[in-house]
N, C-alpha and C positions, 0 to 999 in steps of 0.2 A: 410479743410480736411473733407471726408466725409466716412465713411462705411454703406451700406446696408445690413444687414442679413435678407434669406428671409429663413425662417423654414421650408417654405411649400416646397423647392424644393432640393431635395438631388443632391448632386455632385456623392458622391460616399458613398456606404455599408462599417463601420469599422467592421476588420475582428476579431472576437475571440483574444480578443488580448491577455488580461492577465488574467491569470487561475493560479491552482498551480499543483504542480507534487506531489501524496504522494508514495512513498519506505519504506518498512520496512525496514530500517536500524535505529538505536540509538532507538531500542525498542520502536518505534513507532508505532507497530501493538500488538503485542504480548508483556502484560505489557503498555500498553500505548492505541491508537484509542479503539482495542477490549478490550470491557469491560468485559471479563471471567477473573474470579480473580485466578486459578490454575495454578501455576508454574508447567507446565511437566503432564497433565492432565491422558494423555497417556500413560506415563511411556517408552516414547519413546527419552529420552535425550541421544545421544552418543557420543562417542569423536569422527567421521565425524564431529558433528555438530560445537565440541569447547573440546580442550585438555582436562578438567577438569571435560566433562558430564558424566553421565552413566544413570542409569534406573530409581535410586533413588533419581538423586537430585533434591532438594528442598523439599524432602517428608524426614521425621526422622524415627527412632523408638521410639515407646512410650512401656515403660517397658525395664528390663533390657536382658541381653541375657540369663541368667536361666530361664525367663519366656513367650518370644517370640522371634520366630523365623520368619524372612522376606525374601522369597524367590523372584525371578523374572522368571517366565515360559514364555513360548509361544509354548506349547503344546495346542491344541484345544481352541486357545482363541474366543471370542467373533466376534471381530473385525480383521479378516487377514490382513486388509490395516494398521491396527499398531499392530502386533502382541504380545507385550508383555502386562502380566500381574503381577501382584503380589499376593503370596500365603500369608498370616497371621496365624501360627497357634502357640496357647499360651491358658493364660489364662485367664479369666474374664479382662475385667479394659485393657488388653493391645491392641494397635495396632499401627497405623500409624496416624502420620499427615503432612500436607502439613502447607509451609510457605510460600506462595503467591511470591510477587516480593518483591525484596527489602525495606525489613523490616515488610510484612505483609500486609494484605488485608484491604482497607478501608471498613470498614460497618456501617452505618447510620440505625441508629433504626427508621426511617420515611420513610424507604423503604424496600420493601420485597427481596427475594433473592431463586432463582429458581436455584436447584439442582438436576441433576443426575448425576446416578454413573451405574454401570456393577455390579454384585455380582453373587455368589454362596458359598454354606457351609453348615456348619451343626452346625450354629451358628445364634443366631441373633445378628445385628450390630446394634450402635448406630452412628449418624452422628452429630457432634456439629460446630457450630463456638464459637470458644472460643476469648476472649478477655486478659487482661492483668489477670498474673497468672493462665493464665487457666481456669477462671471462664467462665462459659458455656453463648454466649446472646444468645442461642436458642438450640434445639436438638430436634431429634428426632430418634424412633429407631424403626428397620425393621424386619420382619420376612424375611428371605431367604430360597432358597429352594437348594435343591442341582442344578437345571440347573441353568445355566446362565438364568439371567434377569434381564432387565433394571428398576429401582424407580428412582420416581421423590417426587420432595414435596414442597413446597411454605417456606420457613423460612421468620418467622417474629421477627428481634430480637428485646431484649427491653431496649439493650445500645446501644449508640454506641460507636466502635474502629477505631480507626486508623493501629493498628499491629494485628489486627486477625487474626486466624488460623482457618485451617479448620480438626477436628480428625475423624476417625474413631476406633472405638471400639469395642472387640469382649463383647459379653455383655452375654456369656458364656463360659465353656471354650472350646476349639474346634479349628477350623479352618474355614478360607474364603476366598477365591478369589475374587479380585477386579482391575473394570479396569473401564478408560474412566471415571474418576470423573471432573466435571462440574459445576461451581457456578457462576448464573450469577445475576447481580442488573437487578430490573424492572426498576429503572427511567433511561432509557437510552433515547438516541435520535432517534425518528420519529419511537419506536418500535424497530429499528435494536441493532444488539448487537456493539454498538457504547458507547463510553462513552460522556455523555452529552456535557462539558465541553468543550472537544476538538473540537467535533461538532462546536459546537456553535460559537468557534472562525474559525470553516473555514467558517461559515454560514455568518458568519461577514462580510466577504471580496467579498463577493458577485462576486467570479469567475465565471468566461466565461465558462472555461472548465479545468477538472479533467485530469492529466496524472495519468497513474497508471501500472502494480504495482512497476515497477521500470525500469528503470535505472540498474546496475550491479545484481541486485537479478534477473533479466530476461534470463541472457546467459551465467551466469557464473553457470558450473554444468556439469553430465555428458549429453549425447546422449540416454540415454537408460532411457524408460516413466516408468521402474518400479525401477530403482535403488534408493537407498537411497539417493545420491547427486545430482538426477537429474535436469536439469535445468528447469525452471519454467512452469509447462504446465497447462493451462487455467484450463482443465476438471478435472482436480486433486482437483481444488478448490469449487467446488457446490457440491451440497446435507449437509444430516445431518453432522454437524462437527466432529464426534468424528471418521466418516468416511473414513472421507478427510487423506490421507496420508503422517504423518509429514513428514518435508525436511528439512536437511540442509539450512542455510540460508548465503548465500558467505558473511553476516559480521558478522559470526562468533559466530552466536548461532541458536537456531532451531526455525525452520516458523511451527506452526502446523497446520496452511491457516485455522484457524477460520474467517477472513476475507478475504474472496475470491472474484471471481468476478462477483456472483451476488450481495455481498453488498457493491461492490466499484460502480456495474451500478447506484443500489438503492440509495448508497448515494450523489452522482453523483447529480442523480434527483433531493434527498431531497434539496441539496444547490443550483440549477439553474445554474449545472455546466454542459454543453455537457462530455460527458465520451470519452478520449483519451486513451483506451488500447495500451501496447507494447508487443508484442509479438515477442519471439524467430526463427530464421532463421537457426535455425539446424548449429550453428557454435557457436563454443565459444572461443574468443581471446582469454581469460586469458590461456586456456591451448594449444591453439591452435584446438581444436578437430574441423571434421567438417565433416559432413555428406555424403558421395558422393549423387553424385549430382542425378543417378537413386534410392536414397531411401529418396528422399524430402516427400514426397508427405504427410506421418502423420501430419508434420508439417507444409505442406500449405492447407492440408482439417484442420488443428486448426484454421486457419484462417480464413476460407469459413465457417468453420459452427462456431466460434464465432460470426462475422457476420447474420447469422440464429438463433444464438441465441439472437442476440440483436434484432434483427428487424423484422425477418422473423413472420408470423401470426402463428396460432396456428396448423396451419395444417399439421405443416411442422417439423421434427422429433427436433431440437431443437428449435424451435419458441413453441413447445406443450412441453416442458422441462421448459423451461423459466415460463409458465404457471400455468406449476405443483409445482413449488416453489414458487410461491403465485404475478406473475407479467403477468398478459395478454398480457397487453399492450406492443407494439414494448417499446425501448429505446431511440428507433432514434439514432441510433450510424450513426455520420460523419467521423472521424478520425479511420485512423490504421497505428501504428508505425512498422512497423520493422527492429529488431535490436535497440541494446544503446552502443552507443560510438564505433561504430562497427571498425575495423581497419583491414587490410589485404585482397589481393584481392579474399579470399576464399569468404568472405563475400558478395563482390559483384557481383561473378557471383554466386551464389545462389539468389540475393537479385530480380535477374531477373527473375527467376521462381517464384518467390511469386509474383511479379509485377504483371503479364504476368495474371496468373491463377486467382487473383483477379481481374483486370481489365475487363477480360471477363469473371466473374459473374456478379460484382457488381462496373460498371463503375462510379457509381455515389461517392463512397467512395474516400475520400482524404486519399491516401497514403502517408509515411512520412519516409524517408530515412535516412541516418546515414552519417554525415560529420567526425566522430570520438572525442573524448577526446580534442582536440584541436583546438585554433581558427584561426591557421592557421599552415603551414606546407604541407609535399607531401599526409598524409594518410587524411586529409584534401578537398587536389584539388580531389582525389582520390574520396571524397564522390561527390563533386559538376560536376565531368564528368558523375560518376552514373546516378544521379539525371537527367541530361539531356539526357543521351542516354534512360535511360526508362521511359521520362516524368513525375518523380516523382511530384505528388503535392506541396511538402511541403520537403525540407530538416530538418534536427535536428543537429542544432550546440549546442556546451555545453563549456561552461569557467567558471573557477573561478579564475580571477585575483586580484591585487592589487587595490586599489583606484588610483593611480599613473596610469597605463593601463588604466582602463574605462574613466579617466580623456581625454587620449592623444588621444581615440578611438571614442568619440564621433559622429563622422561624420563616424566610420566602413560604413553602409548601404546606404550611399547618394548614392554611384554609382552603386551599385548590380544592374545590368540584370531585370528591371523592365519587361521581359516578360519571364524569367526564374523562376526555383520554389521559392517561397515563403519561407521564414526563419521562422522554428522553433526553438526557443531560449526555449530550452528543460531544459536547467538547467545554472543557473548562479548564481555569487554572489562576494562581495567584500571579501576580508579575514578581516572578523570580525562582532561583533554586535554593536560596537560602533554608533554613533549617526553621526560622521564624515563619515561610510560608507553609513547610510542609506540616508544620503545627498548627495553624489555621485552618486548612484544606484538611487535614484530619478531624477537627473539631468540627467545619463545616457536613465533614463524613458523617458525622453522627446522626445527625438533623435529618442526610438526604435517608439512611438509614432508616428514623422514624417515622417519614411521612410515607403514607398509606400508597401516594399518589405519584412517587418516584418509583418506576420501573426499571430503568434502565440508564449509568452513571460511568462515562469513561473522562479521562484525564487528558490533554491533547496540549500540543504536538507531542509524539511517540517516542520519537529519536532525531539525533541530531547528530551529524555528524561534522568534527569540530572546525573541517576543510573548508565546510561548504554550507553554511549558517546564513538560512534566510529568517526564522524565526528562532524568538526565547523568550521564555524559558519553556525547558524540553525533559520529560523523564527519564530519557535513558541518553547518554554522551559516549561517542565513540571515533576512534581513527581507526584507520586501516588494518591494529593488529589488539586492541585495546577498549574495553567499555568498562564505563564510568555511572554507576547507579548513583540515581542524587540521593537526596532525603523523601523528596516527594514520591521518589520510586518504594522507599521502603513502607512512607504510608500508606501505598497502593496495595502493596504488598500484605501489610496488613490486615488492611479492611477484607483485603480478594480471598488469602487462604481462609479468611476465618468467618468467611460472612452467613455461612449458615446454609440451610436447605427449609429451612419452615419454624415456626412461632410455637414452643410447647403451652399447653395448657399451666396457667398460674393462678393459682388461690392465695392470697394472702387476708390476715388479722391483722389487726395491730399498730396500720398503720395510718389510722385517720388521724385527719390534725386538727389538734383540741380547738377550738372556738375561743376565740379571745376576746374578753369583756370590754364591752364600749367604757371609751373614757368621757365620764361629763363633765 
């Protein structure tokens, strides 16, 4: 027996195989990736977003109610894109504090900690992080003026906590208006407002390429770009954050898009992952709503000029936006999804006017179409006709089955339409984190590995964190100071560092197998 591998000659280019997909859902952006420690910064929490919200929560009163009084305005506030603020008026010693996410803010006295707020009054404020009992690891206190204006200031504290709070104070007696309060850690990752930690373990896995921002938080919402539950739109998410205007979040708590999509591009880069955006197609299953079809057009110029803004040079109105936010450089965006899990035929004859209008910009982009929620079935075949009559690049299937399923499924892809679109395997996973799934899913790896016709393979849900658990099982588990890499993460891990860049040329002998004589 013999085999030849010759290095020097490639058969064929391995495609982007396996990346991952991040969604904020299981407060994996807010409370988790974004490392701003203010629960409800805004003062924009509602019950849209979750039965139990309103203006105040996570924020208390400090003093009793004979001595301070806590209003919520949005008469001339600061910021119109989050309208509400809060009045404070009382006496010395009283005011407001915030309680981070579940259970308090982590603070490390060996790193510093970047704060602004909004103010107005006829008071000066003090601003502390407190630690246990209230004892202050840092303060500082402000003059104010009566207009609105933004302070900033560096805090150095000199313990550290685990449950810190963050108070304000009126440090006369008086009144103050405040909005748009902001705390963030310096040791974050590559500069961005990223928490190291999490970073670090996507950085680990050394994916191909980033899906983002989700899955069901992309089209579940309404139709109208200024409503409070509207569904995901790209431009809502850049500039300063306190700017960006919070939204409902369809799993049930509020996205303030402090991480938006220039540092899902940015982080993208940092890890050597290509950026796989999914953008909305002006139709949303869950409620059925759907755009007619002569008022497209907002939402496939989001598409044409996200695209300009990933790539486009500076000359060009969002290539010189990208710019301005501190990135020259294109992103080289390849991929654009549209729609997640899409179901019904509104979906796909809309899905032909985004097709149509990107192709004749920007023929070069691999577009990525919607097979639905399921791995097989009519809304299903439904995406895979799509796909062919509008030459989509890349389909998007999604499952999450049993071990028992991916066992029996192995060979799914051996016969797919090797000149039909390519399989994106957008979201999958066994039910659970057992050590018996990520042995399956590994095994299943091999299969997605060998078929011709598998492009593109990420593992979904991303993270979870363990507060705040809408969905499981989940790759990566994490609290406030702590991540938890399952089994399924190290098979990720696996398959990602080591999956290769192209197919070498192979000769072998020796290895036919003998013919075995009929028995009469």
């Amino acid at each position: 027996m013999k085999i030849q591998i010759d290095t020097q000659k490639r058969t064929k280019e391995i495609f982007d195989l396996f990346g991952i997909f991040f969604e904020d859902l299981n407060h994996a952006a807010d409370g988790g990736l974004y490392a701003q420690l203010v629960q409800n910064p805004n003062f924009e929490f509602l019950p849209i977003d979750r039965w139990d919200y309103h203006n105040l929560y996570a924020w208390e009163k400090i003093g009793g109610d004979d001595a301070v009084a806590i209003e919520v305005l949005k008469d001339n506030p600061p910021i119109p894109q989050n309208p509400h603020y809060v009045k404070i008026t009382g006496k010395r010693g009283t005011g407001i504090r915030n309680l981070g996410y579940a259970g308090g803010m982590v603070i490390d006295k060996s790193d510093t900690y970047d704060i602004f707020f909004y103010a107005k009054g006829n008071t000066r404020v003090k601003v502390a992080l407190e630690g246990q009992n209230k004892n202050p690891l840092c303060e500082k206190v402000f003059e104010i003026t009566s207009d609105w204006k933004k302070y900033t200031h560096k805090f150095s504290p000199h313990t550290s906590c685990d449950s810190a709070t963050l108070a304000v104070y009126l440090e006369d007696d008086g009144e103050a208006c405040l909005d748009a309060v902001y705390l963030f850690p310096n040791d974050t990752f590559e500069g961005l407002p990223i928490r190291n930690d999490l970073a670090q373990a996507l950085l680990e896995l050394k994916p191909k390429f980033m899906r983002f921002p989700g899955g069901c938080l992309v089209h579940d919402g309404s139709l109208e770009d200024t409503a409070r539950d509207s569904m995901y739109r790209w431009k809502n998410t850049i500039g300063p954050v306190e700017f960006r205007p919070a939204r409902r979040n369809n799993w049930q708590y509020n996205q303030t898009l402090g991480l938006g999509f220039y540092e899902y591009f940015v982080l993208s880069e940092k890890i050597g992952a290509k950026p796989l955006p999914v953008l909305p197609a002006a139709y949303n299953p869950h409620r059925m709503l759907a755009l007619p079809l002569d008022q497209l057009k907002p939402y496939i110029d989001d598409c044409l000029d996200l695209i300009e803004f990933a790539n486009g040079d500076t000359s060009t109105p969002w290539g010189r936006k990208r710019a301005e936010l501190g990135h020259p450089e294109p992103f080289n965006l390849e991929y654009l999804a549209i729609g997640n899990e899409e179901v019904g035929d509104e979906f796909f004859e809309r899905y032909a006017y985004f097709h149509k209008a990107i192709k004749e910009k920007y023929p070069e982009i691999k577009i990525i179409n919607s097979s639905g929620p399921f791995n097989s079935g009519s809304e299903y075949e439904k995406g895979y006709k799509s796909a062919y009559e509008n030459g989509s690049d890349l389909i998007d299937e999604h499952y999450y089955c049993s071990p028992t399923w991916f066992l029996a499924n192995m060979h799914r892809y051996d016969n797919f339409d090797p000149n039909g679109p390519k399989v994106f395997l957008g979201e999958y996973a066994s039910w659970g984190n057992e050590v018996y799934n990520a042995v399956v899913e590994a095994a299943y790896m091999t299969h997605l590995q060998n078929a011709p016709v598998v492009a593109l393979a990420c593992y979904a849900p991303l993270f979870c964190n363990v507060n705040y658990i809408n969905w499981q099982p989940d790759l990566i588990w994490f609290d406030k100071n702590r991540v938890v890499k399952t089994a399924n993460y190290y098979v990720q891990k696996l398959f990602s560092v080591f999956q290769g860049d192209y197919v070498a040329d192979v000769k072998k002998e020796g290895f036919e197998t003998p013919r075995q004589k009929k028995k009469i």
